[in-house]
N, C-alpha and C positions, 0 to 999 in steps of 0.2 A: 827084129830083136833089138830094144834097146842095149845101152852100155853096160847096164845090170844082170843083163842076159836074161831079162822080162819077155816074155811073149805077147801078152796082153799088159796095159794099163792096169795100175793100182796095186791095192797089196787084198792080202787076205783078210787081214786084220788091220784096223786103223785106231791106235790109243791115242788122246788128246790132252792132255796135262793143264790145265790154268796156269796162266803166266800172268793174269791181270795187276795191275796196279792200281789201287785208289789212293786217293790224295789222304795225306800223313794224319789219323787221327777218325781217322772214317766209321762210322756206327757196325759197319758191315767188316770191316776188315780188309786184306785184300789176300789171295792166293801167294803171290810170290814173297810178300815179307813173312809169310810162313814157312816159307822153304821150298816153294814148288817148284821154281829152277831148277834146282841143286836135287828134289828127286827125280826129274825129267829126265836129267841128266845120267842118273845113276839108273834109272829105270831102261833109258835109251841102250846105255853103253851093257851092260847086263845082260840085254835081249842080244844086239850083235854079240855079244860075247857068249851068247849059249849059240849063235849060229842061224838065227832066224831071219830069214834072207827075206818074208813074203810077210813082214808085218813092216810099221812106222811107226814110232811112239817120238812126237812129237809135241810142242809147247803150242797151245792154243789162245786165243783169245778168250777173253772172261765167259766162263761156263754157266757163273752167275747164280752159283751155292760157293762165294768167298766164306761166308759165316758160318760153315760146316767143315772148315779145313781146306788144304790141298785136297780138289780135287779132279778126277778122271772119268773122263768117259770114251768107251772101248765099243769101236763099230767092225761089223756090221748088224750087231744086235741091241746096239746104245744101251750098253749096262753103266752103271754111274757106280763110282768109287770113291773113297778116303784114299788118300795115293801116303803111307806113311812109308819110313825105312822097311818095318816089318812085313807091308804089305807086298816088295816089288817082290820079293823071292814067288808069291803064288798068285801075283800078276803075269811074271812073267810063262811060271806054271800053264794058268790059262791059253796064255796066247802061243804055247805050247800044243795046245790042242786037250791041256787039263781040265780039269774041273771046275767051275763056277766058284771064285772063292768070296760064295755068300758073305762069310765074316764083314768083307770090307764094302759092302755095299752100302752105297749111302742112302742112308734111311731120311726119304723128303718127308715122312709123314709124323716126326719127332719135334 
C-alpha cells in the first residue's frame, strides 16, 4: 500500500488540462494565456474538495487544440473538452461517475 492508501498504481480516472505556452502573438494562441492554470487549478481543488481520492486532474503539456480554447482531456476513455468556469461543476460530475457532459465536448470537426 502506498502513502495514499492505493492498492494498485494509478487512479480511475486521469483529467489533463493544457498548460502549453506559445511565443506572444502566435496564429494558434496558446492554452494557458487563456486561463488554463487558473482552471486546472479550480478544476483540481474542486474535485479533492468533493472527496475524489481515485481520480488526478492535472496540467499537461500542449494537447494541441490551443485554438479551440482551454482544453481537456479525461482518461481512460480520452473524451476531449472546453475546460470553462461553467464547465468544472459537470466535469467534476463526470469524474464522479456522472454522466457524459456532451455539452462540453470539443467539437474537432467545426
Amino acid at each position: 500500500m502506498d502513502p495514499k492508501g492505493r492498492e494498485v498504481p494509478g487512479y480511475r480516472m486521469h483529467a489533463f488540462v493544457c498548460g502549453h505556452t506559445r511565443p506572444e502573438g502566435s496564429a494558434r494562441g496558446c492554452c494557458s494565456e487563456k486561463g488554463s492554470l487558473e482552471l486546472m487549478r479550480k478544476f483540481k481543488l474542486d474535485s479533492k474538495g468533493k472527496g475524489l481520492t481515485d481520480v488526478r486532474v492535472q496540467k499537461s503539456g500542449c494537447l494541441d487544440f490551443c485554438e479551440n480554447g482551454p482544453t481537456c482531456v479525461i482518461y481512460p476513455n480520452g473524451d476531449w473538452f472546453r475546460i470553462t468556469e461553467e464547465s468544472i461543476p459537470k466535469l467534476i460530475e463526470f469524474l464522479d461517475g456522472g454522466k457524459l457532459p456532451s455539452e462540453y465536448l470539443l467539437n474537432l470537426k467545426a
